[in-house]
C-alpha positions as CSV (number, residue, x, y, z in Angstrom):
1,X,-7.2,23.1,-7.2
2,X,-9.1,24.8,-9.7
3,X,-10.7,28.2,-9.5
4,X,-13.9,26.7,-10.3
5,X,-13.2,23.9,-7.9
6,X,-12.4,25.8,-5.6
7,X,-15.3,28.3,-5.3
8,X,-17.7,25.5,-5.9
9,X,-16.6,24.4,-2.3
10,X,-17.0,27.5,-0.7
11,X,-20.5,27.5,-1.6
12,X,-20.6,24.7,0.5
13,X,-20.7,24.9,3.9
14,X,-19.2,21.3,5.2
15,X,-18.5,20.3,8.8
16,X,-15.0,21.3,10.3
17,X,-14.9,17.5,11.0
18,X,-14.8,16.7,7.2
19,X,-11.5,18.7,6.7
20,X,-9.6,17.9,9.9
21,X,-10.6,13.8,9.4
22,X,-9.5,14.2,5.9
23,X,-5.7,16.1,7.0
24,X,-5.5,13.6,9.9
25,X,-5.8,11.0,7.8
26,X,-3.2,12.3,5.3
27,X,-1.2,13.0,8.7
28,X,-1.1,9.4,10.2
29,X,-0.9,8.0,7.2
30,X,2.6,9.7,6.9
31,X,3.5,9.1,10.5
32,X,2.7,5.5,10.4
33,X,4.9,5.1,6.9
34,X,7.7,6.7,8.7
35,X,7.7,4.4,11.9
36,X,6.3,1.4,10.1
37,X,9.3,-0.1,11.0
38,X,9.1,0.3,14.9
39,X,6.6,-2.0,16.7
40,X,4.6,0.8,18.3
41,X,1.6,0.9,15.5
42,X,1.1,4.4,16.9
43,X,0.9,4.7,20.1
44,X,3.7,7.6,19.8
45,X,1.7,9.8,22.0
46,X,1.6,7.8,24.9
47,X,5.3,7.5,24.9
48,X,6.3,11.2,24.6
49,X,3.5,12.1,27.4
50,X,4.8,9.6,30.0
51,X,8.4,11.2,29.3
52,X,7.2,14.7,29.5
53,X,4.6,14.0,32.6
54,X,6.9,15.3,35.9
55,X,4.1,13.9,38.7
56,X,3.7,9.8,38.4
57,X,2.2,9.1,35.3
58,X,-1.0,6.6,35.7
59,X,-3.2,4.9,33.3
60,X,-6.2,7.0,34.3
61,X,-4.0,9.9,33.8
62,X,-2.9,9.1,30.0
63,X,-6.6,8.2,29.3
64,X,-7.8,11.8,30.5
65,X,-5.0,13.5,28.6
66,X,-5.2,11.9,25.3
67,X,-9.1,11.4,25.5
68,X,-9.3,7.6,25.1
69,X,-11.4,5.6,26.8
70,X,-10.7,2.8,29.8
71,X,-10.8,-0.1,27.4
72,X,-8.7,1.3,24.6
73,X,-6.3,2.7,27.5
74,X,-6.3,-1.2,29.0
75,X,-5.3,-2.4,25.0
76,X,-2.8,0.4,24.7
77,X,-0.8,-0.3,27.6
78,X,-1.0,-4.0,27.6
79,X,0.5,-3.4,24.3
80,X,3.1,-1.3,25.2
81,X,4.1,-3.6,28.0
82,X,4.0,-6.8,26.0
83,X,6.1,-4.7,23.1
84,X,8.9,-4.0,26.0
85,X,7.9,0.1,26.0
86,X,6.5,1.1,29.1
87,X,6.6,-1.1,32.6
88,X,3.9,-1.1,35.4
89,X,4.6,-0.5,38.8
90,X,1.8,-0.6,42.0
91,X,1.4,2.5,43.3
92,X,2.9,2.1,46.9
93,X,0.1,4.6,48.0
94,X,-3.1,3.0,46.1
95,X,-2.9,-0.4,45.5
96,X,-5.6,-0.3,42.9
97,X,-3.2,2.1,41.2
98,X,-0.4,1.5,38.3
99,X,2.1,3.8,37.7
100,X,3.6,3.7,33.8
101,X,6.9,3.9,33.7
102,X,9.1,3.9,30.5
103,X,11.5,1.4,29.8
104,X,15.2,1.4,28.3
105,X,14.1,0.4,25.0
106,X,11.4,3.8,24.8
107,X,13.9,6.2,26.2
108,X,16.2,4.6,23.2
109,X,13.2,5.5,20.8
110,X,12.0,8.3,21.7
111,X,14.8,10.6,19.7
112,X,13.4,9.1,16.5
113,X,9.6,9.1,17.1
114,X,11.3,13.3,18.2
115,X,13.0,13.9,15.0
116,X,10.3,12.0,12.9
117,X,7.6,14.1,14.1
118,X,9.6,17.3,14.5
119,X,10.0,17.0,10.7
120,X,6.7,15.7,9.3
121,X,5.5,18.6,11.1
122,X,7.3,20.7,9.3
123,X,6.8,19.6,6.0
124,X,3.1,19.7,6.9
125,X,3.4,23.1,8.0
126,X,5.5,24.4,4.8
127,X,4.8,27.2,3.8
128,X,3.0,28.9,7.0
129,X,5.0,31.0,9.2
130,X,5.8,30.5,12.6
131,X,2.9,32.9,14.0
132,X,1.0,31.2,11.8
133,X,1.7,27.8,13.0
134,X,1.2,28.9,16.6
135,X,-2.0,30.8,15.7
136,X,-3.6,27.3,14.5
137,X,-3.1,25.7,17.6
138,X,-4.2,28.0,19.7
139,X,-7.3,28.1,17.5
140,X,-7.6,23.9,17.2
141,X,-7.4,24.3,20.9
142,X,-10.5,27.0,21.6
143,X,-11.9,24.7,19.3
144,X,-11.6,21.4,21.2
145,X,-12.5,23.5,24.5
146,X,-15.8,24.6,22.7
147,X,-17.0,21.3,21.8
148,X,-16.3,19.8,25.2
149,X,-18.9,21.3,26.6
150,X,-21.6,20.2,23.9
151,X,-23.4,17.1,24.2
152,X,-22.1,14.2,21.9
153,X,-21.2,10.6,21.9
154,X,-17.7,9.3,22.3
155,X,-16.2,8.5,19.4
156,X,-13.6,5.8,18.6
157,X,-11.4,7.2,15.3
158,X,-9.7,3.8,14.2
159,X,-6.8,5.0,11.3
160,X,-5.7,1.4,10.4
161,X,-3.6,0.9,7.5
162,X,-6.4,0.6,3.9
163,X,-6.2,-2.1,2.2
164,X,-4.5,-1.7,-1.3
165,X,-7.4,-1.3,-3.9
């Protein structure tokens, strides 16, 4: 960038929103290219929570923890099932209650969606140190924390795939 670019902007005093939408988008962008070939569009978050969750993993449970709401969790899941990832299973002591369990084919791709992340994220995080790295997530996580207790709307974030121009 440009030193007069580049001061220009710091003049300016945008949102933190308009810098984290536009790395997230470079981010899943990348992610997606890299697993465009599995048929998980990106649901890669649901599948490494349910393996690392220890107590039974529900529905309810994944919706809390990845802040989505009950009818994108419902499409999610039903997609995961249908796509032979994840299985669900009455909870024995609630009825009204699924537990999510992975299936054969998830535990056989989870290693990649590992690895694949494991090294995006470092080529996203080239050139920072690991203090540094650590340090931002902490800081994204104060962050979050702070504006969960302001008043806003829920927001849906839909990173589909642009259409060529």
């Amino acid at each position: 960038m440009s030193k007069k670019k580049q001061s220009a902007l710091q003049l300016i005093e945008f949102p933190f929103g308009k810098h984290l939408a536009g790395v997230t988008k470079l981010y899943v962008g990348a992610l997606r290219k890299r697993f465009e070939h599995l048929d998980l569009e990106r649901n890669y978050s649901v599948l490494i929570l349910i393996e690392n969750t220890k107590q039974n993993c529900t529905q309810q449970y994944i919706a809390d923890f990845l802040r989505k709401d009950k009818t994108s969790m419902v499409g999610i899941v039903d997609t995961l099932v249908k796509k032979g990832y994840i299985k669900r299973i009455k909870n024995p002591l609630d009825r009204r209650e699924h537990i999510i369990q992975l299936t054969a084919k998830a535990r056989k791709t989870l290693p990649e969606i590992h690895k694949g992340i494991h090294d995006l994220n470092l080529r996203t995080t080239k050139g920072l140190s690991k203090r540094e790295v650590k340090r931002f997530h902490e800081i994204l996580e104060l962050m979050s924390d702070n504006l969960s207790r302001e008043p806003g709307y829920n927001i849906v974030a839909n990173f589909e795939k642009a259409k060529p121009e």
